[in-house]
C-alpha positions in Angstrom: 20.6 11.8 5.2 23.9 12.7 6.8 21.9 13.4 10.0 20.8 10.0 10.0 24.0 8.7 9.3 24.9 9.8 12.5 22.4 7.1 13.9 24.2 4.0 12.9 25.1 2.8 16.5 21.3 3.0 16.8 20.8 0.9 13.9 23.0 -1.6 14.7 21.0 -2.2 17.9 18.2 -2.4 16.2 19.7 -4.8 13.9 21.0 -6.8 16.7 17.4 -6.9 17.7 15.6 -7.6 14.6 18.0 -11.0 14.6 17.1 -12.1 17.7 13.2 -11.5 16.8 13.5 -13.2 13.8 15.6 -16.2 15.4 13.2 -16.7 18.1 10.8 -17.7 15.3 12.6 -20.5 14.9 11.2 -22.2 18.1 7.8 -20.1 17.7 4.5 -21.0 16.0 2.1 -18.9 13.9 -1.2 -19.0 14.7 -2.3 -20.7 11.8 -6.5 -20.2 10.2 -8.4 -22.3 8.3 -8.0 -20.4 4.8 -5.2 -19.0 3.2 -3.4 -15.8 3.9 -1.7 -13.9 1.1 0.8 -11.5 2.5 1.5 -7.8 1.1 4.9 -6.5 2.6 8.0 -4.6 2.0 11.8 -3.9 3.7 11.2 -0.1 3.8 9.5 2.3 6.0 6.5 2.9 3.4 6.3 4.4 -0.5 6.2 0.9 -1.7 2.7 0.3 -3.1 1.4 -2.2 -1.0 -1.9 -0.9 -0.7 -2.3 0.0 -4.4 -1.4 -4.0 -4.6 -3.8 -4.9 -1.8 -6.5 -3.5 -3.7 -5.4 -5.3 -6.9 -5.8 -8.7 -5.7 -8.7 -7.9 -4.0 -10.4 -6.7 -7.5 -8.8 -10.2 -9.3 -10.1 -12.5 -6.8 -13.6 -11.0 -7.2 -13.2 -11.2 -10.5 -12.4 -14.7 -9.7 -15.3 -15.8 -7.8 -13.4 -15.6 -4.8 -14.6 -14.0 -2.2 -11.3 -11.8 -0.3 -11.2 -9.7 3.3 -8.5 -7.8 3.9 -6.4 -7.5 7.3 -4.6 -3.9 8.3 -3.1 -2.6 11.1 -4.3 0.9 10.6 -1.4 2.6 11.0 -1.5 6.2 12.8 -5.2 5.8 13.3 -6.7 8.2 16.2 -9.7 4.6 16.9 -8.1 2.5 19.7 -9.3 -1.5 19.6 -10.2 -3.7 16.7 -12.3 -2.0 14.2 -14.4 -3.8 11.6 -15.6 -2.4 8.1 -17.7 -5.3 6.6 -20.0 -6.0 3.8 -23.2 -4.7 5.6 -21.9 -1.7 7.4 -24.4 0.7 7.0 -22.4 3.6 8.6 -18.6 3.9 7.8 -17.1 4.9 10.6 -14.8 8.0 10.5 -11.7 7.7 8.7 -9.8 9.2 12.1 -11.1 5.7 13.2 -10.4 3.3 10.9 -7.2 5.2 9.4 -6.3 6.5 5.9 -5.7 3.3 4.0 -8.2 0.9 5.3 -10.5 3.4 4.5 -9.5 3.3 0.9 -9.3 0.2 0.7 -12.8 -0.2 1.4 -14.2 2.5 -0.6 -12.1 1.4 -4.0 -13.9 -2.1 -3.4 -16.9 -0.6 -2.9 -17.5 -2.1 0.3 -17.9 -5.5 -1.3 -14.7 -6.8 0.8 -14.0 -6.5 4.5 -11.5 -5.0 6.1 -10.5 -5.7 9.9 -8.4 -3.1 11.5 -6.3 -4.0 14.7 -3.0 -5.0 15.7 -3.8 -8.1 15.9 -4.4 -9.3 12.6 -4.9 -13.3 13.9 -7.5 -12.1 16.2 -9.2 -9.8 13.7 -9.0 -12.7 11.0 -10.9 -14.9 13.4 -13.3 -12.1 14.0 -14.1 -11.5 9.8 -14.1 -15.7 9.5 -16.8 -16.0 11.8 -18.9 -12.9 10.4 -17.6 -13.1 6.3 -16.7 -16.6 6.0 -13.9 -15.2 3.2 -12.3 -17.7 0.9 -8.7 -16.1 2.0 -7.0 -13.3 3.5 -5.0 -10.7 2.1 -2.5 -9.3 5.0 -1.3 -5.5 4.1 2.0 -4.7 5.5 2.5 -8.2 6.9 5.9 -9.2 6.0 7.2 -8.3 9.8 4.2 -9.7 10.8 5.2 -13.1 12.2 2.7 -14.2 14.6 0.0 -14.8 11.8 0.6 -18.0 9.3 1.2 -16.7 5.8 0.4 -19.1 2.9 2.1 -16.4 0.4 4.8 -13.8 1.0 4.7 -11.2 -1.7 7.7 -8.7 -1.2 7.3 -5.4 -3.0 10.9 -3.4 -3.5 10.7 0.0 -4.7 13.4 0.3 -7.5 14.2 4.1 -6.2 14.9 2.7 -2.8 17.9 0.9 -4.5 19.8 3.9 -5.7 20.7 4.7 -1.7 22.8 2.6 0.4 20.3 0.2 2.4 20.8 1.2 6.4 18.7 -0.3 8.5 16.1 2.3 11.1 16.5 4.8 12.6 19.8 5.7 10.1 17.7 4.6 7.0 14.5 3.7 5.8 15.4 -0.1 6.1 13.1 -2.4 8.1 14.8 -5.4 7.2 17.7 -6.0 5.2 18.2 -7.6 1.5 18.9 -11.2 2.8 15.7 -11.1 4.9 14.4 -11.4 1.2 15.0 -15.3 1.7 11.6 -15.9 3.4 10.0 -14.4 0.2 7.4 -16.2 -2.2 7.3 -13.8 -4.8 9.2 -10.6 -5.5 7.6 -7.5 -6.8 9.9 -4.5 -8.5 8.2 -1.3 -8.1 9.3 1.0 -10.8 6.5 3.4 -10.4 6.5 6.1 -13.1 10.2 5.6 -13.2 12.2 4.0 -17.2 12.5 0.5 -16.2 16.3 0.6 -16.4 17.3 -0.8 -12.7 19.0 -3.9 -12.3 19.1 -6.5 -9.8 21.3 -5.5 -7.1 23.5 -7.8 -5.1 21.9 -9.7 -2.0 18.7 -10.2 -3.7 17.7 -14.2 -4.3 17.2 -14.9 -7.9 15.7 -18.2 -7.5 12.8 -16.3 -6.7 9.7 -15.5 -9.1 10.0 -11.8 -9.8 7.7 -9.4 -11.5 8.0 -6.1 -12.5 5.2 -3.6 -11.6 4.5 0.4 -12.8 1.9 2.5 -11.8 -0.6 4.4 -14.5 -3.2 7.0 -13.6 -6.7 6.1 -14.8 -8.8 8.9 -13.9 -9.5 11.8 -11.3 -11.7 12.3 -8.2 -13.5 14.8 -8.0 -16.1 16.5 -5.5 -19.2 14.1 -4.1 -17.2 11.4 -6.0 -17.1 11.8 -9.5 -14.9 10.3 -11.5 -13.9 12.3 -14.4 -11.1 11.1 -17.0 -7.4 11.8 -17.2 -7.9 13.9 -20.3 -9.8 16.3 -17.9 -6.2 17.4 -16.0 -4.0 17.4 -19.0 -2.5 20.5 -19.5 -3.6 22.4 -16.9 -2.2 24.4 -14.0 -1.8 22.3 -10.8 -0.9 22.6 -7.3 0.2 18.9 -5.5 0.3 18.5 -2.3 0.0 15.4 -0.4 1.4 13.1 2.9 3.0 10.6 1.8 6.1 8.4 1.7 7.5 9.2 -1.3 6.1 12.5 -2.9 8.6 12.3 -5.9 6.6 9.5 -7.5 3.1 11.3 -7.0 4.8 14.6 -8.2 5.9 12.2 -11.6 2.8 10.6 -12.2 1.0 14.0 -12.0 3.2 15.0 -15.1 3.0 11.7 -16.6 -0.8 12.8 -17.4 0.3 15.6 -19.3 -0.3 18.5 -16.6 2.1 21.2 -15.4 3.1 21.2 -11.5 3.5 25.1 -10.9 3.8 24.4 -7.0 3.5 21.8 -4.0 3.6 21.3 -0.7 4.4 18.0 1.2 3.6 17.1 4.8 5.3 13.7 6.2 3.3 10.3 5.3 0.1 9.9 7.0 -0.2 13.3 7.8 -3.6 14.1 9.5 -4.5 17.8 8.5 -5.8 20.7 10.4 -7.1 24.0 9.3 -4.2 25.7 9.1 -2.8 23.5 7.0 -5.4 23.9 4.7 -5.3 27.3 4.8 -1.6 26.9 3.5 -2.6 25.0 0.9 -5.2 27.3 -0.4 -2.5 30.2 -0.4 0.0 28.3 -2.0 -2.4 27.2 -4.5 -3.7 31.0 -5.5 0.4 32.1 -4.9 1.4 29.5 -7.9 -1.1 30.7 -10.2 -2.9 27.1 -10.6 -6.0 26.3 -12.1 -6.5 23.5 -9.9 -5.8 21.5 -6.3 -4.6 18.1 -6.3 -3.2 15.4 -4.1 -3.8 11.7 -3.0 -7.0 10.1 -2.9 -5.7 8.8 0.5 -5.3 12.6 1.2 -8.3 13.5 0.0 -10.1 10.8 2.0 -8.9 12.1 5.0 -10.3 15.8 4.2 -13.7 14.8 4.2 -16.0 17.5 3.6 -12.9 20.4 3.9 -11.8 19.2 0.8 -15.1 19.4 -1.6 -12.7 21.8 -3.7 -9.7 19.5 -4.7 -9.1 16.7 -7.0 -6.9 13.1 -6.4 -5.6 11.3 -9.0 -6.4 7.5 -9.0 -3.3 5.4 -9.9 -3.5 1.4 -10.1 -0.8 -0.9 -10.8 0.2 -3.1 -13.3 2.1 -5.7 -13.2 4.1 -6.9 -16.6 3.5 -11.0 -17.2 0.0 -10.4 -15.4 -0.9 -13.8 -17.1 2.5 -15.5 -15.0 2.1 -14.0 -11.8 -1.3 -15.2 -11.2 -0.2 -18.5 -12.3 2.4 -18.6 -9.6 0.1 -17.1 -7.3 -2.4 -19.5 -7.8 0.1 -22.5 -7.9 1.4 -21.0 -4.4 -2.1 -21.1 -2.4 -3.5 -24.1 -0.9 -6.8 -23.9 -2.6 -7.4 -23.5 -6.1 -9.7 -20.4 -7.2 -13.2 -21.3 -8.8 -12.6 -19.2 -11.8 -9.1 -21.4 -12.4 -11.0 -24.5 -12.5 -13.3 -22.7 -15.2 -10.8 -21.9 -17.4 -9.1 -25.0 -17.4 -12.9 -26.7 -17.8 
């Protein structure tokens, strides 16, 4: 940290030039589409569970009768040019294509919702409208994103980011800072696996609807797929590795599930691995005496066949007042959900 701190006249350019972005907004227009978009977003450079929350809505509103697509940018892909995975793709395309996260998205839904990839999210939006006809749009990572119309902001803030002083890139992990919370709909504390003992910090509105949100592994992926149960990795030996934002949660939600971490190895978030890294992995693994390899199933995605010998573990949110947050939700969009009209029938 104290070499970043050394990058504070950086950040206050950037600063400088995050305001002017953000006032030219003022006199700009959104390209606006003819069904709602729900954005998932954040202030910090990633480890904020916005995909594990993209996937979550996406599961309600099916359960919902609504029928979701999801827009990503598809950050650190190797593709080049909008990429589409949709509800009749026969073929997924590699996940050095479409990127780590899309690709999980996809999978976890089972390829029942469609996912465009591309900088452009108003142009990919326009793209799944025409081919999906989707009741709405869920935007991952679109808080910065200002040139697409957002129906509802949903702001994640990971509780561990707020035990640091917030500096703004390339001195911090700060994209934004706390008053940019102002534009919010709802607010979403991210406590992870972490006692739910944080306050509120000053600078963050309060006449905002807030909702607190941990994270609970239900089960573990193993080779060609298989889902086995969490009872299956308690106890044992277990080497982590992973690339990721924020390895400290993954490293306590692996002992949440009652197993013991005799080694890891981290690699920076979205890290696309080559054989030598694998070949660390391996040694590091036999070194630590484990019984078993585990990481991500984001990691693991992006192994492919290379990694027909290692577990992930599958954690999904929850969110505490489930019952209020949807009501808010729901209350927010310009549309009301079929399955809302049912239960109110």
């Amino acid at each position: 940290m104290k070499g970043r701190a050394l990058l504070s006249p950086l950040a206050v350019l950037y600063r400088i030039g995050l305001e002017l972005w953000n006032f030219s907004w003022n006199f700009r227009k959104a390209v606006k589409i003819d069904v709602p978009v729900i954005s998932v977003g954040n202030l910090t450079a990633g480890g904020s569970g916005k995909t594990p929350l993209t996937i979550y809505l996406a599961e309600r509103f099916l359960e919902r009768q609504t029928k979701p697509a999801v827009l990503i940018r598809g950050y650190r892909r190797k593709g080049k040019g909008d990429l589409f995975l949709l509800t009749d793709t026969k073929v997924v395309p590699p996940v050095e294509n479409t990127g780590d996260e899309a690709q999980l998205i996809y999978r976890r839904l089972s390829g029942e919702v469609p996912v465009g990839i591309g900088r452009r999210r108003e142009r990919t939006a326009r793209f799944l409208l025409e081919k999906e006809n989707p009741d709405l749009f869920i935007l991952d990572d679109g808080f910065q994103y200002r040139k697409l119309h957002q129906d509802v902001k949903i702001v994640i803030i990971n509780v561990g980011s707020l035990k640091e002083p917030v500096r703004l890139l390339p001195a911090g992990d700060w994209r934004e800072p706390l008053s940019a919370l102002k534009r919010a709909d709802i607010l979403i504390y991210n406590f992870k696996f972490e006692a739910e003992e944080a306050g509120v910090p000053d600078g963050i509105p309060l006449n905002k609807p807030c909702f607190k949100m941990s994270y609970r592994a239900t089960g573990v992926v193993a080779p060609e797929l298989k889902m086995l149960g969490v009872e299956y990795i308690k106890g044992k030996k277990a080497f982590a590795f992973a690339g990721i934002a924020d390895p400290r949660g993954f490293l306590k939600a692996l002992e949440a599930t009652g197993m013991k971490v005799v080694g890891s190895m981290f690699f920076p978030d979205h890290h696309w691995y080559s054989d030598r890294d694998l070949r660390k992995i391996t040694e590091g693994s036999k070194k630590s005496g484990a019984e078993i390899t585990i990481t991500t199933e984001k990691d693991l995605i992006k192994l492919g066949e290379r990694g027909s010998e290692i577990l992930a573990l599958r954690v999904e949110p929850s969110i505490e007042d489930e019952e209020g947050f949807w009501e808010i939700l729901e209350e927010l969009l310009p549309f009301e959900p079929p399955e809302t009209e049912q239960r109110e029938a």
